[in-house]
DSSP file (Angstrom, degrees, kcal/mol; ACC not computed):
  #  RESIDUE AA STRUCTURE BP1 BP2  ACC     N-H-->O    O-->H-N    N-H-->O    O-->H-N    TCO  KAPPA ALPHA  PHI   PSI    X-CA   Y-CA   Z-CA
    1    1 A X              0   0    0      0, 0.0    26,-0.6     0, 0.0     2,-0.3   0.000 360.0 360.0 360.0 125.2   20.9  135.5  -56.0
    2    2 A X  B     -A   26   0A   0     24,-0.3     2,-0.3    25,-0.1    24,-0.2  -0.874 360.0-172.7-133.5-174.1   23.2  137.8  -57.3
    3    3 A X        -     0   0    0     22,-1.5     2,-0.4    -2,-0.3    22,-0.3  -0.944  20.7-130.6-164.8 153.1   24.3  141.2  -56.2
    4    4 A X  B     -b  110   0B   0    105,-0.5     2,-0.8    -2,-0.3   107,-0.6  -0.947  26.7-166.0-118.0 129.6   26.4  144.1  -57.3
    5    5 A X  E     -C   23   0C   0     18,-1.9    18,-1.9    -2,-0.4   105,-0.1  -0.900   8.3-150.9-139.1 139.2   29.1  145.8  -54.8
    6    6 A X  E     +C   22   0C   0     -2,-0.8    16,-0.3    16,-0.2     2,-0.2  -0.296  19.3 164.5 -55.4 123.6   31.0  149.0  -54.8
    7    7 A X  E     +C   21   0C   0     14,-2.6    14,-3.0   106,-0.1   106,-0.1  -0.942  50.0  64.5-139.9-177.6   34.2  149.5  -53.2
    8    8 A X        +     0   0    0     -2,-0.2    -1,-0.1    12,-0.2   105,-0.1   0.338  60.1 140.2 107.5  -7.2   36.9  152.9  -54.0
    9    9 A X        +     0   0    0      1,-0.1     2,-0.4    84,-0.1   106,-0.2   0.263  24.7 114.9 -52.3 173.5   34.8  156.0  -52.7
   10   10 A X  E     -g  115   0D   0    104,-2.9   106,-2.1   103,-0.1     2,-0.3  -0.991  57.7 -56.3 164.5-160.1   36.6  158.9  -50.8
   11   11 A X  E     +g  116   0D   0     -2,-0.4     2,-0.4   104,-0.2   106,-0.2  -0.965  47.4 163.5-139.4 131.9   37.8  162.4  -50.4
   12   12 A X  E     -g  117   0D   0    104,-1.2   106,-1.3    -2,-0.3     2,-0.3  -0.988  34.1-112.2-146.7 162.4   39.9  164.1  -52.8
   13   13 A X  E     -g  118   0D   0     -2,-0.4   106,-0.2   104,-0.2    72,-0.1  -0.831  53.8 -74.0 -96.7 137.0   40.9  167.3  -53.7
   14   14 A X  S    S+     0   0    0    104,-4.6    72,-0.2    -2,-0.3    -1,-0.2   0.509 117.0  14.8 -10.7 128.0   40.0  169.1  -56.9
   15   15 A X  S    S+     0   0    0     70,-6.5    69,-0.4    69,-0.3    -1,-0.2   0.819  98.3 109.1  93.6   3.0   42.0  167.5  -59.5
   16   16 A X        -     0   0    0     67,-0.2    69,-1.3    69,-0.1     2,-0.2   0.153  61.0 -98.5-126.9-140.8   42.9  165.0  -58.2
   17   17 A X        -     0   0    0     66,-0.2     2,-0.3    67,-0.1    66,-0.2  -0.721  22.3-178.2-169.0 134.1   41.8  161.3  -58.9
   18   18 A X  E     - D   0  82C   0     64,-0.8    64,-1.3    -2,-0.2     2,-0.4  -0.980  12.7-151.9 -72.5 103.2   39.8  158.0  -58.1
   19   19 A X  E     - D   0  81C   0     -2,-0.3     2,-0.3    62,-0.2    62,-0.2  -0.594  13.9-167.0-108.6 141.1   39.0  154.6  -59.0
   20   20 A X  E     - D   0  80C   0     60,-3.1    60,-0.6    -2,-0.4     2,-0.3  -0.628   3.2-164.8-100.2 155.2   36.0  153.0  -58.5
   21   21 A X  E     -CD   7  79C   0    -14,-3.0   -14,-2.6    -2,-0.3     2,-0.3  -0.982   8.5-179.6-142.4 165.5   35.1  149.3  -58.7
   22   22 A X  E     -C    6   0C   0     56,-1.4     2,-0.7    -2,-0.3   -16,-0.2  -0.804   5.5-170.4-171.9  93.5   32.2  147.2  -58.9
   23   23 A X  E     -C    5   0C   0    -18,-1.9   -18,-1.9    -2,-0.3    54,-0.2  -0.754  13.4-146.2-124.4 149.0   31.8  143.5  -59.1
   24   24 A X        +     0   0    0     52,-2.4     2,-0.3    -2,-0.7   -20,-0.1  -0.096  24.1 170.9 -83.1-175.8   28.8  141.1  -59.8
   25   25 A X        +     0   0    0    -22,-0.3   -22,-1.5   -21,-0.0     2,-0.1  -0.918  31.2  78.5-175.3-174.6   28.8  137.8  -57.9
   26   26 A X  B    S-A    2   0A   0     -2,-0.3     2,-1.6   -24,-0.2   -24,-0.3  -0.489 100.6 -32.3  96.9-178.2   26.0  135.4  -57.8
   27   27 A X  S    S-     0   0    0    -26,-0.6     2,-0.3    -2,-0.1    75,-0.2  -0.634  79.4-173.6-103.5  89.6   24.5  132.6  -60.2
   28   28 A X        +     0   0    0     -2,-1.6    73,-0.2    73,-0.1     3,-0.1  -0.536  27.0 176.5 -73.3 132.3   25.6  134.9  -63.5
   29   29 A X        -     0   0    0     71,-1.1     2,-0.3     1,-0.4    72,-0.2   0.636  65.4 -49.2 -89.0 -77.4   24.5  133.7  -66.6
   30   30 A X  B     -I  100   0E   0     70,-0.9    70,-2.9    46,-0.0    -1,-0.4  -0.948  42.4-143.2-167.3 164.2   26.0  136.8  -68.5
   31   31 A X        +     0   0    0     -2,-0.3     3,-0.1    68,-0.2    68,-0.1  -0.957  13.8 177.8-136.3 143.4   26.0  140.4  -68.4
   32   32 A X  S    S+     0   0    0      1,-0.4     2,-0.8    66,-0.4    -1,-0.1   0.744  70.5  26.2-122.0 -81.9   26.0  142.7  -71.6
   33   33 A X        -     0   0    0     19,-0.2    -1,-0.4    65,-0.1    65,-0.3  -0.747  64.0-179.4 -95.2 123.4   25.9  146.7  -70.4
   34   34 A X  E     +K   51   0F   0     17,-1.4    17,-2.3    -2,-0.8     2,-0.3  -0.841  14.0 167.7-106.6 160.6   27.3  147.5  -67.1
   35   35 A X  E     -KL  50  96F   0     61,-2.4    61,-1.2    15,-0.3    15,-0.3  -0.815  31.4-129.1-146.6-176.8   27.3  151.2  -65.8
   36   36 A X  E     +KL  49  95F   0     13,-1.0    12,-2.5    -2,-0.3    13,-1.1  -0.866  20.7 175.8-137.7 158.7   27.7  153.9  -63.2
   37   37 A X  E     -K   47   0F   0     57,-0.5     2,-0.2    10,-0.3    10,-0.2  -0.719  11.7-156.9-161.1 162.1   25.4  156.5  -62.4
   38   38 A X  E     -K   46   0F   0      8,-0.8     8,-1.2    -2,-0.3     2,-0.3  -0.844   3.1-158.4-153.4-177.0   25.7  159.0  -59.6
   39   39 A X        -     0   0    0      6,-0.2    53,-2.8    -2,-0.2     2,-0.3  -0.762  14.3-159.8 175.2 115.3   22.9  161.2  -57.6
   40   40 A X    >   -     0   0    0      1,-0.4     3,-2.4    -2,-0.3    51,-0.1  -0.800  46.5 -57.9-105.5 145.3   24.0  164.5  -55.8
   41   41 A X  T 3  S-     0   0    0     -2,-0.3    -1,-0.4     1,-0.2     3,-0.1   0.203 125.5  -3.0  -8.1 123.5   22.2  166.2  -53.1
   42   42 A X  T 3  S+     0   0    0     -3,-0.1    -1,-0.2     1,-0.0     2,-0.2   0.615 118.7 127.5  52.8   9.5   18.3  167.3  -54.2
   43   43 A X    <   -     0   0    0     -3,-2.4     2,-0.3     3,-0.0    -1,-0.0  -0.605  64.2-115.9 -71.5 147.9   19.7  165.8  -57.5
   44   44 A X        -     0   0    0     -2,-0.2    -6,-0.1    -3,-0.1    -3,-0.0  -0.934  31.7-109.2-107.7 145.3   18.6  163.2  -59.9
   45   45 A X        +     0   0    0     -2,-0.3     2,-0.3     1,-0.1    -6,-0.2   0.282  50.2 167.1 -57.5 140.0   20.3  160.3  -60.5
   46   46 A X  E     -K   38   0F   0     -8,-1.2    -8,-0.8     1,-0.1    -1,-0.1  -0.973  34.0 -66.3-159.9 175.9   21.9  160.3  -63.7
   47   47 A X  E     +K   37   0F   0     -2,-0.3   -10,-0.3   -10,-0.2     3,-0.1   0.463  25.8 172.3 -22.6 138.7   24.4  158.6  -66.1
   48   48 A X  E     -     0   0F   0    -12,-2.5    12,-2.2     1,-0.6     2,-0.3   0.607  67.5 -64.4-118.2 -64.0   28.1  158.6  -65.5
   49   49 A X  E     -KM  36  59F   0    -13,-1.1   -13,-1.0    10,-0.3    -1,-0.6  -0.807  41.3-142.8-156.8-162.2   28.9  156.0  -68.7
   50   50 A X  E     -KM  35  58F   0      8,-1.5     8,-1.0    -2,-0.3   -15,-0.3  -0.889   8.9-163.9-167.3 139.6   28.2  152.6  -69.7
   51   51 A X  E     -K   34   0F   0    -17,-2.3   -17,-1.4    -2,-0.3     2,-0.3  -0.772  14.3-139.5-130.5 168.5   30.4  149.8  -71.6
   52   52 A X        -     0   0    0     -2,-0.3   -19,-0.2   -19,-0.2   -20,-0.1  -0.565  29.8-103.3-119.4-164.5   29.2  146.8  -73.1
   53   53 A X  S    S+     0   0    0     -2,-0.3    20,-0.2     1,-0.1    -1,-0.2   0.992 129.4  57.0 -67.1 -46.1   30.9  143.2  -73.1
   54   54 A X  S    S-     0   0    0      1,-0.1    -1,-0.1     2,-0.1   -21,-0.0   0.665 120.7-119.1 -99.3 -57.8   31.9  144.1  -76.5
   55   55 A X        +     0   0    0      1,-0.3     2,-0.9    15,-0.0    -2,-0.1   0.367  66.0 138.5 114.2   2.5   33.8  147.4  -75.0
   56   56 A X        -     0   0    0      1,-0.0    -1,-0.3     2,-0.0     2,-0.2  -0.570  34.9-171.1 -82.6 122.6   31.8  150.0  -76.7
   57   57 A X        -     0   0    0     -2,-0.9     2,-0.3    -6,-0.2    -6,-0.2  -0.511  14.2-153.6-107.8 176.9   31.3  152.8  -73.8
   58   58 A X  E     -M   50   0F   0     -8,-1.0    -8,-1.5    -2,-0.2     2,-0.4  -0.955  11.5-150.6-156.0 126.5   29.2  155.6  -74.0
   59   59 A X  E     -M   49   0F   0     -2,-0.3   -10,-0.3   -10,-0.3     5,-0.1  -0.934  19.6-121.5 -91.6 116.2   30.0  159.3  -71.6
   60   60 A X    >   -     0   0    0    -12,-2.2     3,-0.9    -2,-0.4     4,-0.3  -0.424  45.9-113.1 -45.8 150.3   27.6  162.3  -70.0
   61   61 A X  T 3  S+     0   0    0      1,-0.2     3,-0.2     2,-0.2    -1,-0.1   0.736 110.4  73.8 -67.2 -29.2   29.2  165.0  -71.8
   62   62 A X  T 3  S+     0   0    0      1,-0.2    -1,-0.2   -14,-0.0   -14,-0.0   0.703 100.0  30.0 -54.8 -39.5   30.1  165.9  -68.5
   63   63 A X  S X> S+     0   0    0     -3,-0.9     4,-3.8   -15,-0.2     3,-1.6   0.157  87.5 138.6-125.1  17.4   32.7  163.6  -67.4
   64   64 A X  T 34 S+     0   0    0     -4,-0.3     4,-0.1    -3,-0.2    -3,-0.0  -0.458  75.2  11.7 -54.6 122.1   34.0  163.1  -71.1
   65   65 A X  T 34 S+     0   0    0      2,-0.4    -1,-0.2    -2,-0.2     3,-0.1   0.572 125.3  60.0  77.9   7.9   37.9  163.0  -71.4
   66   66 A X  T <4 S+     0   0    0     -3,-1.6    17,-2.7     1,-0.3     2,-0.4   0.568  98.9  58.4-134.7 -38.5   38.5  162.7  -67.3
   67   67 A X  B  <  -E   82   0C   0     -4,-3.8     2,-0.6    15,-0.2    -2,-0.4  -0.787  61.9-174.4-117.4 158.6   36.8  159.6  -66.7
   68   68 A X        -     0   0    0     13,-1.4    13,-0.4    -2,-0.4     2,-0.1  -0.851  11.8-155.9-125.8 108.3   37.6  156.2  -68.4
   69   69 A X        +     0   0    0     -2,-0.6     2,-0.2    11,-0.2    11,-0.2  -0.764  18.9 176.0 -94.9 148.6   35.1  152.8  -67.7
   70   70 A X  B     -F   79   0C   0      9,-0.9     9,-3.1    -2,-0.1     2,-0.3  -0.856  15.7-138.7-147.8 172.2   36.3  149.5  -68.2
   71   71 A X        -     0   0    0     -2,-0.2     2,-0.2     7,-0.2     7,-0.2  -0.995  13.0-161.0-145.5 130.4   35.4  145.8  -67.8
   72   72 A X    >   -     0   0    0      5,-0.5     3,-7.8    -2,-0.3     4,-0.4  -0.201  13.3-179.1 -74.0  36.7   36.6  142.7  -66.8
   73   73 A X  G >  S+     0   0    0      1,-0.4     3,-3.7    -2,-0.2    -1,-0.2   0.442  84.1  52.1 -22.9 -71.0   34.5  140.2  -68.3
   74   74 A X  G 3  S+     0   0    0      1,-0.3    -1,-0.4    -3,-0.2    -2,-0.1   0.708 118.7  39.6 -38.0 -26.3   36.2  137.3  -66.8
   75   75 A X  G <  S-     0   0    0     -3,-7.8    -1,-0.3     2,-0.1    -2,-0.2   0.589 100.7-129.1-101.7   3.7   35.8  139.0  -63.1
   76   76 A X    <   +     0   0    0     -3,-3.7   -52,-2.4    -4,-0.4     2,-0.1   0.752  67.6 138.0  37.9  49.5   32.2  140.3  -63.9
   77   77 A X        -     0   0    0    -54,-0.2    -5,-0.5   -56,-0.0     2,-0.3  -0.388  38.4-164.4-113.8-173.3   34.0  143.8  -62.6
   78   78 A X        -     0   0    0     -7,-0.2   -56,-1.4    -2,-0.1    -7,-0.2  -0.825   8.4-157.9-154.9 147.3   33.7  147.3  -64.0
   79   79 A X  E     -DF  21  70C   0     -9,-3.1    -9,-0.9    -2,-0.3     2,-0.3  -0.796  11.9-158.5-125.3 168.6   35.8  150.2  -63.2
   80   80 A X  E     -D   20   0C   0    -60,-0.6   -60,-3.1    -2,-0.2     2,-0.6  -0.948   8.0-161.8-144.0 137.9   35.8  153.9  -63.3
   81   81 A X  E     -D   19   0C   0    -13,-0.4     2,-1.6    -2,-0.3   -13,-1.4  -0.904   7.6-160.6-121.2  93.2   38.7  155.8  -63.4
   82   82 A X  E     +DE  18  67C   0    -64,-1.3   -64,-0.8    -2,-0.6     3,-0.3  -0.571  14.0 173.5 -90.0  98.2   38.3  159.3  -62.4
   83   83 A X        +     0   0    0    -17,-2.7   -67,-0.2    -2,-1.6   -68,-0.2   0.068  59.8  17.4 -72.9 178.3   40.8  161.7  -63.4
   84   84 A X  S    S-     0   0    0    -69,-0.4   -69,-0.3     1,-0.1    -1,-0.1   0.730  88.2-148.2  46.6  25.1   41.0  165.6  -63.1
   85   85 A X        -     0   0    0    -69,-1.3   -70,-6.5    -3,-0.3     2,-0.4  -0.026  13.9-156.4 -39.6 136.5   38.1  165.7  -60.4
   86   86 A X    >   -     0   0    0    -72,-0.2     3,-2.5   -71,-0.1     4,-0.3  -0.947  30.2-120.7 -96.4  86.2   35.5  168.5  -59.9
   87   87 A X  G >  S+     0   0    0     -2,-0.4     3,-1.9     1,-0.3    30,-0.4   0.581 117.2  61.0   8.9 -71.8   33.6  169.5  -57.0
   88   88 A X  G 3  S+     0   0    0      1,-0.2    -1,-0.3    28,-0.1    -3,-0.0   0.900  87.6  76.6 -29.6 -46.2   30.4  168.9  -59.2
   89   89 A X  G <  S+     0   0    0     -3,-2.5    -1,-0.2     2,-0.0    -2,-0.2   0.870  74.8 111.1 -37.0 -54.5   31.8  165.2  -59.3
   90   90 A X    <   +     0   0    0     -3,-1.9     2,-0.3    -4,-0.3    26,-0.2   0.253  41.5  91.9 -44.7 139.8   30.4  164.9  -55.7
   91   91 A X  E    S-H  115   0D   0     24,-0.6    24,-4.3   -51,-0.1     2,-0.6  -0.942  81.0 -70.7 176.6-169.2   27.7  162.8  -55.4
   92   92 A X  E     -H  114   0D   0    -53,-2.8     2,-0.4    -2,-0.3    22,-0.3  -0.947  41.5-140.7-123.5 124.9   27.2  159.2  -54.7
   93   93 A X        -     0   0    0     20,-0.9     2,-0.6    -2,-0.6   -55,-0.2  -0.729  18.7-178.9-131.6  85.2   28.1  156.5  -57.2
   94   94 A X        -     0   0    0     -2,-0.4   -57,-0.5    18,-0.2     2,-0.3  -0.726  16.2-137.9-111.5 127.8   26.2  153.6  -57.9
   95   95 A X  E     -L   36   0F   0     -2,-0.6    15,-4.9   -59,-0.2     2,-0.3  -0.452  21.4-175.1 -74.3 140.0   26.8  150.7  -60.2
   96   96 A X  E     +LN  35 109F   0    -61,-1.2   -61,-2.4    -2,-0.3    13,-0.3  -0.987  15.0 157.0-134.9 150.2   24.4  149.1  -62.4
   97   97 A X        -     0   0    0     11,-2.0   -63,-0.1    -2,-0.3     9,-0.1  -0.455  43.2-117.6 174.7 108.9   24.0  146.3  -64.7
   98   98 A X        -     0   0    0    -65,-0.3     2,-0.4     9,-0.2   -66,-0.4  -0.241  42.1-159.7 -14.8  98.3   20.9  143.9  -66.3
   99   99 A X  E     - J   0 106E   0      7,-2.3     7,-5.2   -68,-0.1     2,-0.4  -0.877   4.3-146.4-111.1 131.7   22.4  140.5  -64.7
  100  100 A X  E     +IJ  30 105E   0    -70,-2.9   -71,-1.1    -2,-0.4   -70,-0.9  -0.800  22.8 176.6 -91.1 149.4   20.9  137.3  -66.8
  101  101 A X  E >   - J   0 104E   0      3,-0.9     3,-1.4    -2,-0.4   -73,-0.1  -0.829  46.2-101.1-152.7 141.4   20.5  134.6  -64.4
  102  102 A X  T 3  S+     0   0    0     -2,-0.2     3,-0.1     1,-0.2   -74,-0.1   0.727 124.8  59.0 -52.2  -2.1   18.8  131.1  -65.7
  103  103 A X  T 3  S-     0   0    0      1,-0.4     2,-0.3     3,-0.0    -1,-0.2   0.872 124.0 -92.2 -96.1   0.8   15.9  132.4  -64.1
  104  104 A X  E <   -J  101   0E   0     -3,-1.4    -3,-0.9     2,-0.0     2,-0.4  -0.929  63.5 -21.7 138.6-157.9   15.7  135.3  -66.0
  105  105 A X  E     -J  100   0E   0     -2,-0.3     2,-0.5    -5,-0.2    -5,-0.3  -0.751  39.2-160.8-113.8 130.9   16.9  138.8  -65.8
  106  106 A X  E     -J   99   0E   0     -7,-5.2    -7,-2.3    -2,-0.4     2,-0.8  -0.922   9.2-157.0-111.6 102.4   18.0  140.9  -62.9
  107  107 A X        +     0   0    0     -2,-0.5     2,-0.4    -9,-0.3    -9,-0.2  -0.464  36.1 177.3 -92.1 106.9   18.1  144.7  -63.0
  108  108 A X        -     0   0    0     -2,-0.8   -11,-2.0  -105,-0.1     2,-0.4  -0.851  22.0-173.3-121.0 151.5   20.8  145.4  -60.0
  109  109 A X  B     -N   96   0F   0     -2,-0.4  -105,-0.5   -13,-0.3     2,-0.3  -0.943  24.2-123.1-130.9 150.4   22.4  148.2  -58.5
  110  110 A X  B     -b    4   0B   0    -15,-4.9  -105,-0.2    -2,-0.4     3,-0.1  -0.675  37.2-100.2 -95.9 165.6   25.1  148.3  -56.0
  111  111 A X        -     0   0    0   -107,-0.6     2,-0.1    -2,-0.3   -17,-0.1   0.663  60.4-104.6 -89.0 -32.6   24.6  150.2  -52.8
  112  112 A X        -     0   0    0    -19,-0.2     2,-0.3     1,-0.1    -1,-0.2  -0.249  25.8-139.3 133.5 145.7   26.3  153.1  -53.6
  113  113 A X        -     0   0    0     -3,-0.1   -20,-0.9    -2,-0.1    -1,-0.1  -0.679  30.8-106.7-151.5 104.4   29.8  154.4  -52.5
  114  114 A X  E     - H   0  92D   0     -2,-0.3  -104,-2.9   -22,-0.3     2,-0.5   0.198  26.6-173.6  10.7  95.8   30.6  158.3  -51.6
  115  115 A X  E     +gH  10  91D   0    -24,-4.3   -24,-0.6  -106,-0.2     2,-0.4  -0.727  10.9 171.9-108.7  94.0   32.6  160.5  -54.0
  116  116 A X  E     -g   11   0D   0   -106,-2.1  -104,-1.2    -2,-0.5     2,-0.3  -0.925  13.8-162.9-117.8 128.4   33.3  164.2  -52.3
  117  117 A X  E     -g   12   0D   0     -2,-0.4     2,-0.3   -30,-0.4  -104,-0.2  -0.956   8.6-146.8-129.4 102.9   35.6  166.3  -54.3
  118  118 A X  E      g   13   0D   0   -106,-1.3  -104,-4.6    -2,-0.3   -31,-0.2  -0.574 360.0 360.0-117.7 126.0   37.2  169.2  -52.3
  119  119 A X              0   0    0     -2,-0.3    -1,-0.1  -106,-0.2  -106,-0.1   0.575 360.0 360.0-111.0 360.0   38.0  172.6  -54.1
């Protein structure tokens, strides 16, 4: 079984900043792209970035130059480091990531953790 979980959610005021964290556990094989995604009210979810093992990340245009993903390999964590926070930001912030397992491949997401951004 393996499993993804969130911790780092809040309240902040415009401008202000948050890190998120996200770590795999379980009988891990490897993991390649890990990611965050977010889903606001009567929204649909969509990208926040993505990194690889490698370290090559990828941004929504949106949150380009405020937020910064990184990876731990060795802790099987990913972070997001949100700077310079928006209102828009709110939403709720779920990790993802393809987990290889010997039994095969696990598409997981983590439960989700609250981001509310205060103007």
């Amino acid at each position: 079984q393996v499993q993804l979980v969130e911790s780092g959610g809040g309240l902040v005021q415009a401008g202000g900043s948050l890190r998120l964290s996200c770590a795999a556990s379980g009988n891990i094989f490897s993991i390649n792209v890990m990611g965050w995604y977010r889903q606001a009210p009567g929204k649909q979810r969509e990208l926040v970035a993505t990194i690889t093992s490698g370290g090559n990340t990828n941004y929504a245009d949106s949150v380009k130059g405020r937020f910064t993903i990184s990876r731990d390999n060795a802790k099987n964590t990913v972070y997001l480091q949100m700077n310079t926070l928006k209102p828009e930001d709110t939403a709720v912030y779920y990790c993802h990531a393809p987990i290889f397992t010997h039994r095969g491949v696990r598409d997981c997401w983590g439960q989700g953790t609250q981001v509310t951004v205060s103007s």
